[in-house]
N, C-alpha and C positions, 0 to 999 in steps of 0.2 A: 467553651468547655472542651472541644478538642485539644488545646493544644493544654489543657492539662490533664485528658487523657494519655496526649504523648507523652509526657514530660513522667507522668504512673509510669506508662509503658518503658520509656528510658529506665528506670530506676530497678524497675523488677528485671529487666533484661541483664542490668550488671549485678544487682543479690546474684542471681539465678546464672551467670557465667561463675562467681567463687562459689558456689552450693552453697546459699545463705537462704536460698527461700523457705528449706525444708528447715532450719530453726526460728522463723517469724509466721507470726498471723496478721494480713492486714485487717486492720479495724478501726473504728469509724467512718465516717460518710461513704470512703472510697472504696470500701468493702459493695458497696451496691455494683460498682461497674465489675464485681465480680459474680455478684448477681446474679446482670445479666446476660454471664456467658452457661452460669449455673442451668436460670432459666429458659435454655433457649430455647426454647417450643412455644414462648410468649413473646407474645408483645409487651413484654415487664421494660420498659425505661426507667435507669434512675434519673432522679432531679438532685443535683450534686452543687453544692451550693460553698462550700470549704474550700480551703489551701492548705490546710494540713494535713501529708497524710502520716498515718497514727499507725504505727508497728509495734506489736504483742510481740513480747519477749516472753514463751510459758515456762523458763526452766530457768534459775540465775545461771546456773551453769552446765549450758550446750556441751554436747560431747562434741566435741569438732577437732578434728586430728592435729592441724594447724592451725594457729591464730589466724584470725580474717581479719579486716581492720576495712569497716564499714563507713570509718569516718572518710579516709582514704578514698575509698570507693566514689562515694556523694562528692568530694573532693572534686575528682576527675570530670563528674559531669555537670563541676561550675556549682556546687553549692558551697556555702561557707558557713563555719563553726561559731556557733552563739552559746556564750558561757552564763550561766546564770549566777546569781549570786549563792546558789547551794550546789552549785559543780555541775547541774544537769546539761547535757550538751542538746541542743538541737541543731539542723543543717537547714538553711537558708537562702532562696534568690529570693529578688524583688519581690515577685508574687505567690510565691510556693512554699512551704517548708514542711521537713520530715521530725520527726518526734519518733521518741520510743521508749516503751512502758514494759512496765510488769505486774502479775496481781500480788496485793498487799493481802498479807493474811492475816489472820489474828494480831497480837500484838506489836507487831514487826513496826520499825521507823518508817516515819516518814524520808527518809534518810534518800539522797539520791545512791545509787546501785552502781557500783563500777563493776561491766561485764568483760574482763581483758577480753577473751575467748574470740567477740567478736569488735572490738575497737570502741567501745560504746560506752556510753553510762544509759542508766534508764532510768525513769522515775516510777515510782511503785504506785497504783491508785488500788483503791479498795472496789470489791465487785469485778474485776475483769478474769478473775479464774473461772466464772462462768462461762466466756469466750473462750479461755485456755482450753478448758476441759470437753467443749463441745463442740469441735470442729468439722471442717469438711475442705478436699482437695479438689477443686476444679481445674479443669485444663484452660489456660488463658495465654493466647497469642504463641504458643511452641511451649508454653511453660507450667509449673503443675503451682500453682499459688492456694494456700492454705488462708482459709478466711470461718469465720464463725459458723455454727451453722444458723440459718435463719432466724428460724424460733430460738434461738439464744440469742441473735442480736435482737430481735424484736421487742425480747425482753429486756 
């Protein structure tokens, strides 16, 4: 499990060099190792069991002065680009890969989501505006990383 702690910690370290952390939430499983810096006054361990991790896109479009290009980014630290047969992109090693979502609201498509802003597309699921909407900033490794807040992911 460390070395796909490091391998989180790599990825948020390059978001977090272009200021890309402050437009994503990370969410699912890997949201716990943020947890545990959440909770530090426990003895809270996650049990982290995944290789994807899952990044919340809450706005189709980020105000971001200059384009970012995310894909670029994962690029550089050896992931590679998987095209799905409806355009969604995820970034891939061997053992690892990054996805990234959006919440679906009402009637909206299923439709995958081109985000220029940050180099992405993202896929829309239904339900995660609850994560959008209820978050929290912890400080992780030198870096301010935005994850759900508890009782929102719990739910």
């Amino acid at each position: 499990m460390n070395d796909f702690k490091d391998e989180l910690s790599g990825i948020l370290q390059a978001l977090g060099r272009h200021g890309l952390l402050e437009h994503l939430v990370l969410i699912g499983s890997w949201a716990l190792v943020i947890y545990e810096a959440y909770f530090e006054d426990t003895t809270y361990s996650p049990a982290i069991r995944t290789t994807d991790l899952d990044f919340l896109v809450p706005k189709r479009r980020p105000r971001i002065e200059a384009k970012k290009d995310i894909s670029q980014i994962l690029e550089s630290l050896g992931f590679s680009e998987d095209f799905s047969s409806d355009g969604w992109l995820t970034y891939h090693k061997p053992e690892f890969h990054v996805e990234f979502l959006l919440p679906r609201i009402g009637r909206q498509s299923d439709d995958v989501v081109s985000i220029p802003a940050l180099g992405i597309n993202a896929r829309p699921l239904r339900h995660l505006s609850l994560l959008a909407d209820n978050t929290i900033s912890v400080a992780f490794q030198g870096l301010v990383v935005t994850a759900p807040h508890p009782a929102a992911y719990a739910l």
